[in-house]
N, CA, C and O atoms as a CHARMM CRD file, in Angstrom:
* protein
*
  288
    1    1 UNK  N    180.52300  73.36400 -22.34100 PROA 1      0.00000
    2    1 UNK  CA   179.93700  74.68100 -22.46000 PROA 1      0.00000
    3    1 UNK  C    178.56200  74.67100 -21.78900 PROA 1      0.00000
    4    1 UNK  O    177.62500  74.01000 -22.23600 PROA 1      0.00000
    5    2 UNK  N    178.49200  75.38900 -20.76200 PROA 2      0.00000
    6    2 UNK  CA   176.63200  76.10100 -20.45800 PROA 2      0.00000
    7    2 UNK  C    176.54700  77.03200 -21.05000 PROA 2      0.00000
    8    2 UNK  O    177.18400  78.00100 -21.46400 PROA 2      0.00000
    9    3 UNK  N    175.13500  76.35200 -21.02300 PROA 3      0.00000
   10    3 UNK  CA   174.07400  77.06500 -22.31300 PROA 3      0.00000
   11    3 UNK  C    172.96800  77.17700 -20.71300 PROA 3      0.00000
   12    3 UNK  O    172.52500  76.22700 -20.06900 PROA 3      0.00000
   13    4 UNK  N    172.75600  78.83200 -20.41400 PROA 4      0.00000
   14    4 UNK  CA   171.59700  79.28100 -20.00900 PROA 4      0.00000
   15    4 UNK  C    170.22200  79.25900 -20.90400 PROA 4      0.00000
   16    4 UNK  O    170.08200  79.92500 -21.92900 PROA 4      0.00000
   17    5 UNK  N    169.34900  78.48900 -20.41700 PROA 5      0.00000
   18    5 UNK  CA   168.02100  78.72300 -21.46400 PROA 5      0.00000
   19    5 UNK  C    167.96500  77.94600 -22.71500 PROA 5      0.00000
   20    5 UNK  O    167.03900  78.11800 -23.50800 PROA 5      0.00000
   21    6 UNK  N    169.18800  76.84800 -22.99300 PROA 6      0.00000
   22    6 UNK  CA   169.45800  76.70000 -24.77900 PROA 6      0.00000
   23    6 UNK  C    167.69000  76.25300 -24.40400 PROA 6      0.00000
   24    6 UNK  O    167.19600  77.03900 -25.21200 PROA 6      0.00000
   25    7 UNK  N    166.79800  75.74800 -23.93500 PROA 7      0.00000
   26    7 UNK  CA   165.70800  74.54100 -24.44200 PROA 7      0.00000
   27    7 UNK  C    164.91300  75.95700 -24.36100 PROA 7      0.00000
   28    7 UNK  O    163.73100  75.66000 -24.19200 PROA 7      0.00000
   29    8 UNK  N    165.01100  76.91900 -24.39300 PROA 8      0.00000
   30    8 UNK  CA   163.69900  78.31100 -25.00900 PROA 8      0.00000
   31    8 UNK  C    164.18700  79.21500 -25.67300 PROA 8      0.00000
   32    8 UNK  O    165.33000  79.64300 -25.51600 PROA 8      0.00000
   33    9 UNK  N    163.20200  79.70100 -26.67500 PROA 9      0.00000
   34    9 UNK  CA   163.13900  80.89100 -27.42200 PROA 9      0.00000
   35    9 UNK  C    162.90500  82.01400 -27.29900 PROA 9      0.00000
   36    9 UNK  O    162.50500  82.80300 -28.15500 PROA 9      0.00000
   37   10 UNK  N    163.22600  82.25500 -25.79100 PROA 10     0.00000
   38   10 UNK  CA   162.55300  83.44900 -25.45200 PROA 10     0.00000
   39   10 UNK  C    163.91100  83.73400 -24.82700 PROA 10     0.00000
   40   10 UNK  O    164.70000  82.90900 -24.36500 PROA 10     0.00000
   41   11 UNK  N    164.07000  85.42900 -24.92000 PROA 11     0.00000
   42   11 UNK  CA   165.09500  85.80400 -23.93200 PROA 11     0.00000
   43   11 UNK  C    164.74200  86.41200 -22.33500 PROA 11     0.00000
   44   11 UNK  O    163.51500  86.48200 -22.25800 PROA 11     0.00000
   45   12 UNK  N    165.28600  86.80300 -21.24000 PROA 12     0.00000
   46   12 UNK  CA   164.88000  86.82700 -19.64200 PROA 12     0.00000
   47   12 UNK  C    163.58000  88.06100 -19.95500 PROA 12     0.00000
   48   12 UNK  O    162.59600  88.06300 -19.21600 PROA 12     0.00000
   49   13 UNK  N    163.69400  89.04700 -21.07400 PROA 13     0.00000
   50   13 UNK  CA   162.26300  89.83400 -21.09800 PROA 13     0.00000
   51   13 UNK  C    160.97700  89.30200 -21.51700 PROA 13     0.00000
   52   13 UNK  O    159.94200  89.86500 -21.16100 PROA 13     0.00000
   53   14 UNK  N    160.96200  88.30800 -22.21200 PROA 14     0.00000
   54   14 UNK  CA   159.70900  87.49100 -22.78500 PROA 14     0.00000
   55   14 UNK  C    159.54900  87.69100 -24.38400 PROA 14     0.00000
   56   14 UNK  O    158.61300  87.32900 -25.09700 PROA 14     0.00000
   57   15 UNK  N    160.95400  88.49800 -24.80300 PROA 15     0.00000
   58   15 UNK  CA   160.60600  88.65000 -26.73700 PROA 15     0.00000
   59   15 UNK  C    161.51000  87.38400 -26.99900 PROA 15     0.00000
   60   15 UNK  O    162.44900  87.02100 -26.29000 PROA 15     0.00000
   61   16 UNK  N    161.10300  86.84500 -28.02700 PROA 16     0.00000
   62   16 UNK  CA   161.38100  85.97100 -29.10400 PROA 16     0.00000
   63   16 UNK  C    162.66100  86.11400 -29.32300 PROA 16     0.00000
   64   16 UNK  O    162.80200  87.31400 -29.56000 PROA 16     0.00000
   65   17 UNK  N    163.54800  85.66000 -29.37600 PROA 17     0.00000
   66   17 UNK  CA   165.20300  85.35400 -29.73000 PROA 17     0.00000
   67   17 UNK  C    165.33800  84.16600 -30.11300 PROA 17     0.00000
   68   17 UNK  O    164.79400  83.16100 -29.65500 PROA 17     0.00000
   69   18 UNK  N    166.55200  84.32400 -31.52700 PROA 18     0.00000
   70   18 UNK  CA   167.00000  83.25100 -31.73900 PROA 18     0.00000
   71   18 UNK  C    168.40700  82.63300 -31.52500 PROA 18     0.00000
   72   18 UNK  O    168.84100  83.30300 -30.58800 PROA 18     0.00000
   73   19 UNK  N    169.05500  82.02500 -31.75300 PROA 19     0.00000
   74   19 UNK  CA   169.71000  80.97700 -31.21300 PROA 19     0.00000
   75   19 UNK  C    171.00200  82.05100 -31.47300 PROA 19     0.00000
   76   19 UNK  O    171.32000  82.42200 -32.60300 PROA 19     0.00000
   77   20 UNK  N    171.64700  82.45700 -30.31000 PROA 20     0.00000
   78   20 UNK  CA   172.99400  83.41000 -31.07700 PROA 20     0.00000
   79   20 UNK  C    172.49700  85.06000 -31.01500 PROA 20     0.00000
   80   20 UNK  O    173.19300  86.03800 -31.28600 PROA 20     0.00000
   81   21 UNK  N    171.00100  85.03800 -30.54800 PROA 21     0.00000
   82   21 UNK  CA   170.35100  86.17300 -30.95300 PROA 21     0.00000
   83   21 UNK  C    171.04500  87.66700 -29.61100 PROA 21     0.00000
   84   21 UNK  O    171.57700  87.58700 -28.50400 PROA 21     0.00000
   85   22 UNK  N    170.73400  88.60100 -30.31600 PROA 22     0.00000
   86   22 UNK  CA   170.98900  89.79200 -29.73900 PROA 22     0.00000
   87   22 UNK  C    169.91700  90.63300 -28.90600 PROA 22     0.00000
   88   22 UNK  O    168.82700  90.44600 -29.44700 PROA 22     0.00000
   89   23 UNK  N    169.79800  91.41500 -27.89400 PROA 23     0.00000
   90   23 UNK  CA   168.77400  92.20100 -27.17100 PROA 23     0.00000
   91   23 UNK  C    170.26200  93.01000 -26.54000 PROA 23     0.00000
   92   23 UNK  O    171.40600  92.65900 -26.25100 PROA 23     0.00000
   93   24 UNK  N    169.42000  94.34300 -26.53700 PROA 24     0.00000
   94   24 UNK  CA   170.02700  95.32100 -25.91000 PROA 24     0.00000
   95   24 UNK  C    170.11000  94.93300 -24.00900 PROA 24     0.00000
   96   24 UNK  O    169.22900  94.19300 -23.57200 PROA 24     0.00000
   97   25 UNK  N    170.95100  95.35900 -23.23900 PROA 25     0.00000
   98   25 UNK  CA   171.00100  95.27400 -21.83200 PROA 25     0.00000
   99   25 UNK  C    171.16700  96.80600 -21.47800 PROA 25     0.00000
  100   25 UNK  O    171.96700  97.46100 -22.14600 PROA 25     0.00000
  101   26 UNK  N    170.78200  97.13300 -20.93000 PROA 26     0.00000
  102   26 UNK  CA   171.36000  99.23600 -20.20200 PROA 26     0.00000
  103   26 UNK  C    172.01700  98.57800 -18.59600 PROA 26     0.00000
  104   26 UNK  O    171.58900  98.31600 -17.47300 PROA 26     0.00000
  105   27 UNK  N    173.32300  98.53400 -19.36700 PROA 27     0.00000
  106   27 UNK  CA   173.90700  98.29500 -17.88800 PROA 27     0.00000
  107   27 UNK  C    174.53700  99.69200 -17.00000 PROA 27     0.00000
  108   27 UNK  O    175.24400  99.80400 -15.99900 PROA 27     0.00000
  109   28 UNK  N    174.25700 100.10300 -17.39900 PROA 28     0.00000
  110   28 UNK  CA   174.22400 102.12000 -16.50700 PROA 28     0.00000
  111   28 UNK  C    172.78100 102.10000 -16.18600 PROA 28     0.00000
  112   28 UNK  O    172.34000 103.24800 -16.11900 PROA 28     0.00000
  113   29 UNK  N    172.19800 101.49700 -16.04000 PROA 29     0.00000
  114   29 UNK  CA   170.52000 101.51700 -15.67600 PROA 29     0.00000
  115   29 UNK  C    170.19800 100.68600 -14.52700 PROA 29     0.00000
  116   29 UNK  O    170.76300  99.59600 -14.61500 PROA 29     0.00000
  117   30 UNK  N    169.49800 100.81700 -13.49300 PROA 30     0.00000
  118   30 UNK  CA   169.25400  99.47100 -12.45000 PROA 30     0.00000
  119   30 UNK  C    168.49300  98.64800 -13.22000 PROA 30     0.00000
  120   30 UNK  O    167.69400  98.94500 -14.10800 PROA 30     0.00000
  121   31 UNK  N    168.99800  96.98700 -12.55800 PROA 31     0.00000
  122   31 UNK  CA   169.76600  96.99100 -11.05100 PROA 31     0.00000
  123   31 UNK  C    171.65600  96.98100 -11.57000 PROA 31     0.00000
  124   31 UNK  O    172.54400  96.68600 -10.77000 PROA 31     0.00000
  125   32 UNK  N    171.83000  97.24100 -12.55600 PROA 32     0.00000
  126   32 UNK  CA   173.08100  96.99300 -12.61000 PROA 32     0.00000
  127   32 UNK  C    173.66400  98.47500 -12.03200 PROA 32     0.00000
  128   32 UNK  O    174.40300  98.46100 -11.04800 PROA 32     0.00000
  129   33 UNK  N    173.40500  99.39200 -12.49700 PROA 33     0.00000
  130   33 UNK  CA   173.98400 100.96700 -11.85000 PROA 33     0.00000
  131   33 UNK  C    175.22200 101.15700 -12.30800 PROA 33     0.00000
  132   33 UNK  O    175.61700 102.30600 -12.10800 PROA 33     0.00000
  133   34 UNK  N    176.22400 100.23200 -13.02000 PROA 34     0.00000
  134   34 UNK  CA   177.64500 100.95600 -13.78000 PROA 34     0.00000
  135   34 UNK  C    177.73400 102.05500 -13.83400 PROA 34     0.00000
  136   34 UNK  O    176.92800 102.87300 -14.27700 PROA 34     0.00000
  137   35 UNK  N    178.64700 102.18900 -13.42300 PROA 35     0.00000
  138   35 UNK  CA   178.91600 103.55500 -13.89400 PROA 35     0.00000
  139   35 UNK  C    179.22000 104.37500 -15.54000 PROA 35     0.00000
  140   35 UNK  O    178.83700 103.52400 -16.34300 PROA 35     0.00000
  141   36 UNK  N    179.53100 105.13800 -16.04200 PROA 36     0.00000
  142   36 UNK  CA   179.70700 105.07100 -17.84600 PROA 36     0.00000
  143   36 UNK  C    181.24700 104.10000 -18.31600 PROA 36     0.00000
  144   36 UNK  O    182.33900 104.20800 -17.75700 PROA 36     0.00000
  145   37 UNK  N    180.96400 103.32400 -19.30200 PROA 37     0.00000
  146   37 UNK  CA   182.47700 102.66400 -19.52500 PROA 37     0.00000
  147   37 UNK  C    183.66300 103.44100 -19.70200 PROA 37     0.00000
  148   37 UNK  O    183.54700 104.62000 -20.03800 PROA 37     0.00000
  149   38 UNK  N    184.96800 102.85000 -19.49100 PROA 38     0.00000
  150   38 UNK  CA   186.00800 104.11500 -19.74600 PROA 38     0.00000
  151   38 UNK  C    186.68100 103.99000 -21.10900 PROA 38     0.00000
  152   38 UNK  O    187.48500 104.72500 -21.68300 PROA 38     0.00000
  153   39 UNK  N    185.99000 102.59300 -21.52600 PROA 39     0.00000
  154   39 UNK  CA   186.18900 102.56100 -23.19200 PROA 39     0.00000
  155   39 UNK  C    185.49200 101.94800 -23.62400 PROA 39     0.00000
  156   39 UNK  O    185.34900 100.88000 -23.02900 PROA 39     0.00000
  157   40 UNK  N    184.40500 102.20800 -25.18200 PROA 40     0.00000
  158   40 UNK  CA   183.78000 102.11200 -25.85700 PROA 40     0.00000
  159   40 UNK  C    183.89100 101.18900 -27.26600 PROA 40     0.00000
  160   40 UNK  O    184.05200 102.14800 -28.02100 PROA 40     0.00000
  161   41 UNK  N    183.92100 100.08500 -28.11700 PROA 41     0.00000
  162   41 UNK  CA   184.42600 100.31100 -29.27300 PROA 41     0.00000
  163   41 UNK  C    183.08700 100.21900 -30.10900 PROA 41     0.00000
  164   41 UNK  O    182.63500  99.07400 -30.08500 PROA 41     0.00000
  165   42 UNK  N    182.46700 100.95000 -30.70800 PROA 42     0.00000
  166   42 UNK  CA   180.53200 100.34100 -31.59600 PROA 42     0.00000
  167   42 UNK  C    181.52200  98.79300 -32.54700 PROA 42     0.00000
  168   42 UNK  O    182.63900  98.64600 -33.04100 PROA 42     0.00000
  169   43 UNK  N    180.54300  98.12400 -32.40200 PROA 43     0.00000
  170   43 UNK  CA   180.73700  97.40300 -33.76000 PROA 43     0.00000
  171   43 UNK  C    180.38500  97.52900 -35.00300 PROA 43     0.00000
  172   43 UNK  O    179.28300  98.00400 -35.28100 PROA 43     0.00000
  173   44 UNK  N    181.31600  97.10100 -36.02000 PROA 44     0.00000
  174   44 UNK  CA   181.24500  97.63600 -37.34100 PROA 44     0.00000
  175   44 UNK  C    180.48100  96.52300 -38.34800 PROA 44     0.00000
  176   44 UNK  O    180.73400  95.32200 -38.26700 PROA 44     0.00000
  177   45 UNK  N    179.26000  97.22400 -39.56100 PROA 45     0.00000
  178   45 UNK  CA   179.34200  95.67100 -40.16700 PROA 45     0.00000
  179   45 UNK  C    180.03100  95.28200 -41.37800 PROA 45     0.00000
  180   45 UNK  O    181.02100  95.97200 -41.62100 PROA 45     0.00000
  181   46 UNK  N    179.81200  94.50800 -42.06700 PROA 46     0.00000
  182   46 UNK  CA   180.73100  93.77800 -43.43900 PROA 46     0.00000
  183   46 UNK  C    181.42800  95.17300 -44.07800 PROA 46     0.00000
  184   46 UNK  O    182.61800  95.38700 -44.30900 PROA 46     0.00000
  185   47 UNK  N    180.11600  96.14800 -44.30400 PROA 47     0.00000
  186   47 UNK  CA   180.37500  97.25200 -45.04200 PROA 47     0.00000
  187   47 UNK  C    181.14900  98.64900 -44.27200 PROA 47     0.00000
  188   47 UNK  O    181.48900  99.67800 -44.85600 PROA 47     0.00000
  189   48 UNK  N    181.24300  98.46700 -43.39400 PROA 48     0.00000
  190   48 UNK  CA   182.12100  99.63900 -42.63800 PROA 48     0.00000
  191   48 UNK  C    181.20700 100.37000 -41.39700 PROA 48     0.00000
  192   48 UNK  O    181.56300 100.97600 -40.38600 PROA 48     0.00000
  193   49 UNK  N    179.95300 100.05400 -41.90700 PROA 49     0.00000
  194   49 UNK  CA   179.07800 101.13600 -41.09000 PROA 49     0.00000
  195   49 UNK  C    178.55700 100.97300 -39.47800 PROA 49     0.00000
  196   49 UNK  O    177.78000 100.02900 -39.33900 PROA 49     0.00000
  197   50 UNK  N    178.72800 101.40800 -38.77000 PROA 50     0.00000
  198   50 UNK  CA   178.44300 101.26200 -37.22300 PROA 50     0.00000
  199   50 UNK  C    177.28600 100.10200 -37.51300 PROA 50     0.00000
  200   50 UNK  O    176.82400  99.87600 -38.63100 PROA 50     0.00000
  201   51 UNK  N    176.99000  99.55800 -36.55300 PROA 51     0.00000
  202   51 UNK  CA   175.73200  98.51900 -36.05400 PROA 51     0.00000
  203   51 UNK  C    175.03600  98.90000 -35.31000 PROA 51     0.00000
  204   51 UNK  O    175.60100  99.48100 -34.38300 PROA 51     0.00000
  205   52 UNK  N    173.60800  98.83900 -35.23300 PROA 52     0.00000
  206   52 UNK  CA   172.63700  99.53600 -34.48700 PROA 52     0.00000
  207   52 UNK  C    171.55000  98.59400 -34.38400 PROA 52     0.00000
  208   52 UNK  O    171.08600  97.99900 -35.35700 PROA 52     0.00000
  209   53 UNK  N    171.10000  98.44800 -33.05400 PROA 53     0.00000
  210   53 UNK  CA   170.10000  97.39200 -32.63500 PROA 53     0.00000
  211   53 UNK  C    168.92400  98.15700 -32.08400 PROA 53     0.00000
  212   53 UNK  O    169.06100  98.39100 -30.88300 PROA 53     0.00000
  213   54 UNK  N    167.89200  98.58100 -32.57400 PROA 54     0.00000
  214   54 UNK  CA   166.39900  98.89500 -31.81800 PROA 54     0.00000
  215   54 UNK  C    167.00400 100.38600 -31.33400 PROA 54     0.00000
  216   54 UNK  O    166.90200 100.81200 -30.18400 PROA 54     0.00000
  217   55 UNK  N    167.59200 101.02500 -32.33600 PROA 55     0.00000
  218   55 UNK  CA   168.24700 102.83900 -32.05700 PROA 55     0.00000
  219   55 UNK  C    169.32800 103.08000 -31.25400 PROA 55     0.00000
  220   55 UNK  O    169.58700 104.13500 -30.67500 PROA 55     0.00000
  221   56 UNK  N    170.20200 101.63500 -31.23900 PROA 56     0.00000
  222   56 UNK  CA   171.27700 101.88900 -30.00200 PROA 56     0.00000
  223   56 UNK  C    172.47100 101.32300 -31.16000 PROA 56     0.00000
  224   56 UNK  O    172.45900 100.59900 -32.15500 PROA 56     0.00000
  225   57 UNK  N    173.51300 102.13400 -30.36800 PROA 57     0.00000
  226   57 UNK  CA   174.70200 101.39900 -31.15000 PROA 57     0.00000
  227   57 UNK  C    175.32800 100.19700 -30.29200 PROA 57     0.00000
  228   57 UNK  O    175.52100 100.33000 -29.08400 PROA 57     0.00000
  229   58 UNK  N    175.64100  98.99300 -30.99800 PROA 58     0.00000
  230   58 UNK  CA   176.23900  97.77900 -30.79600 PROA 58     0.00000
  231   58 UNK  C    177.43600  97.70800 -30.43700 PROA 58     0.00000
  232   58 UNK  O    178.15700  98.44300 -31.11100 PROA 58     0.00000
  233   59 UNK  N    178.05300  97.02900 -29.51700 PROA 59     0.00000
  234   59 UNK  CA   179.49300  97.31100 -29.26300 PROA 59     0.00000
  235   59 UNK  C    179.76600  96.92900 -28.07900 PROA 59     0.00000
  236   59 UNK  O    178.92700  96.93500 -27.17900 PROA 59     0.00000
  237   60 UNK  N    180.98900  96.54400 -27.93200 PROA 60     0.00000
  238   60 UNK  CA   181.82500  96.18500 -26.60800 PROA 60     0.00000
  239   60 UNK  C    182.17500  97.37400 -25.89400 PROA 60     0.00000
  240   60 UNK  O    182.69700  98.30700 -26.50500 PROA 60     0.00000
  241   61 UNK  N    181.90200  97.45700 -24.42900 PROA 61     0.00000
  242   61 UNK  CA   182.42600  98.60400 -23.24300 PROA 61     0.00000
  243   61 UNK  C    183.38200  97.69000 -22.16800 PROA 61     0.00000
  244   61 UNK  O    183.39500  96.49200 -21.88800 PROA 61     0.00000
  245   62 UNK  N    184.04000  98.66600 -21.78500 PROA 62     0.00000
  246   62 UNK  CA   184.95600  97.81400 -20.97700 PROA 62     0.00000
  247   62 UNK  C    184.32200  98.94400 -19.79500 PROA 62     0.00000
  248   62 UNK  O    183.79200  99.97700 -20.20300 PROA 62     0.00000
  249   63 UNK  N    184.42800  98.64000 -18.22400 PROA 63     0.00000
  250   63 UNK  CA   184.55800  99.25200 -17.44600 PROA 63     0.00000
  251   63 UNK  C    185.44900  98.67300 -16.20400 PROA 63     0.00000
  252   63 UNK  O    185.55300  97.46200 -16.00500 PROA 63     0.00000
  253   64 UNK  N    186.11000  99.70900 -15.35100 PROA 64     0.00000
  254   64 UNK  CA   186.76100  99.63300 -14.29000 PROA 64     0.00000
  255   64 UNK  C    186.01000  99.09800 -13.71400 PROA 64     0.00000
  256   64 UNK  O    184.81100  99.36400 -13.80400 PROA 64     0.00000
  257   65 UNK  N    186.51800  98.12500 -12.90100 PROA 65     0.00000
  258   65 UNK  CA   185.94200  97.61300 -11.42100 PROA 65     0.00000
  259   65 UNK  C    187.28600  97.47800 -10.72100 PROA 65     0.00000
  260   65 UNK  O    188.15600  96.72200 -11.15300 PROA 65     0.00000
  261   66 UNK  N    187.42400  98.15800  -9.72900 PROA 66     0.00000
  262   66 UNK  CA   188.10700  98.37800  -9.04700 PROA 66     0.00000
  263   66 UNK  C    188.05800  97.90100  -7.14100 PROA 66     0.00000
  264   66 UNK  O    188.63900  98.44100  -6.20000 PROA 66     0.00000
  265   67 UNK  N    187.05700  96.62600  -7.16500 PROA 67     0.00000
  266   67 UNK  CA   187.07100  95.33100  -6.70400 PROA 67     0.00000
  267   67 UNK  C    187.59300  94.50800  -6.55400 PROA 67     0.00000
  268   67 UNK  O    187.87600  93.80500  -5.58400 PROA 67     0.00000
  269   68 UNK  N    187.88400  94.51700  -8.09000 PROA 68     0.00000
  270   68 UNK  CA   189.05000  93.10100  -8.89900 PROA 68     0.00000
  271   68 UNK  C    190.48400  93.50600  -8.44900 PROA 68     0.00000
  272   68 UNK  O    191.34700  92.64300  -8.29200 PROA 68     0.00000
  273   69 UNK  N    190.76500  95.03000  -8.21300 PROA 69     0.00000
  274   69 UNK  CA   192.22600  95.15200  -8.42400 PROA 69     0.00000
  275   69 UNK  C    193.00800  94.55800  -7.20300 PROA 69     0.00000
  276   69 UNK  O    194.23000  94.41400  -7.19500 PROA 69     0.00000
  277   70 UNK  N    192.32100  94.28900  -6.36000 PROA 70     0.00000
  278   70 UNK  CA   193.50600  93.85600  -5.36900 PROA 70     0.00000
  279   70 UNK  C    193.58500  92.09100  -5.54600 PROA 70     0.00000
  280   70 UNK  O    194.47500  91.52000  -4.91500 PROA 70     0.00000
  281   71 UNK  N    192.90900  91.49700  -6.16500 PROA 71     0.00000
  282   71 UNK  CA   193.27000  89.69800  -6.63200 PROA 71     0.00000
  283   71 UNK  C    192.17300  89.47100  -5.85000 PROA 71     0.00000
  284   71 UNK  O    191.32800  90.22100  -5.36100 PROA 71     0.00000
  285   72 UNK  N    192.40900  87.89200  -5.82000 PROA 72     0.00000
  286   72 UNK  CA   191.06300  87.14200  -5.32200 PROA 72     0.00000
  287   72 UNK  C    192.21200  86.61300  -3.89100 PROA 72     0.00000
  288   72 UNK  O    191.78000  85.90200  -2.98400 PROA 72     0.00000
């Protein structure tokens, strides 16, 4: 297994993370530019209720890339 970064506590913005830790990414934002995902799921916690990190909801997006579709 690689481990990017395991020997720091810091994540690529300069806040404090821990080991396993979470930070939001805006991948519809540059430099990434995605386009919106074409499916969404939030993640849920123990108790049922959506997950929310720093006012955002948590969750897996899938998006098309339509790059990939013809094989390598």
């Amino acid at each position: 297994m690689i481990m990017t970064n395991a020997d720091s506590d810091r994540g690529t913005d300069g806040r404090k993370m821990d080991f396993g830790g979470y930070r939001p990414v805006e991948l519809e934002a540059p430099p990434f530019s995605l386009p919106p995902p074409v499916l969404f799921t939030p993640e849920l916690g123990p108790s049922g209720v959506v997950v929310t990190e720093e006012g955002r909801v948590q969750g897996l997006a899938v998006w098309s890339l339509p790059f990939l579709q013809g094989g390598f």
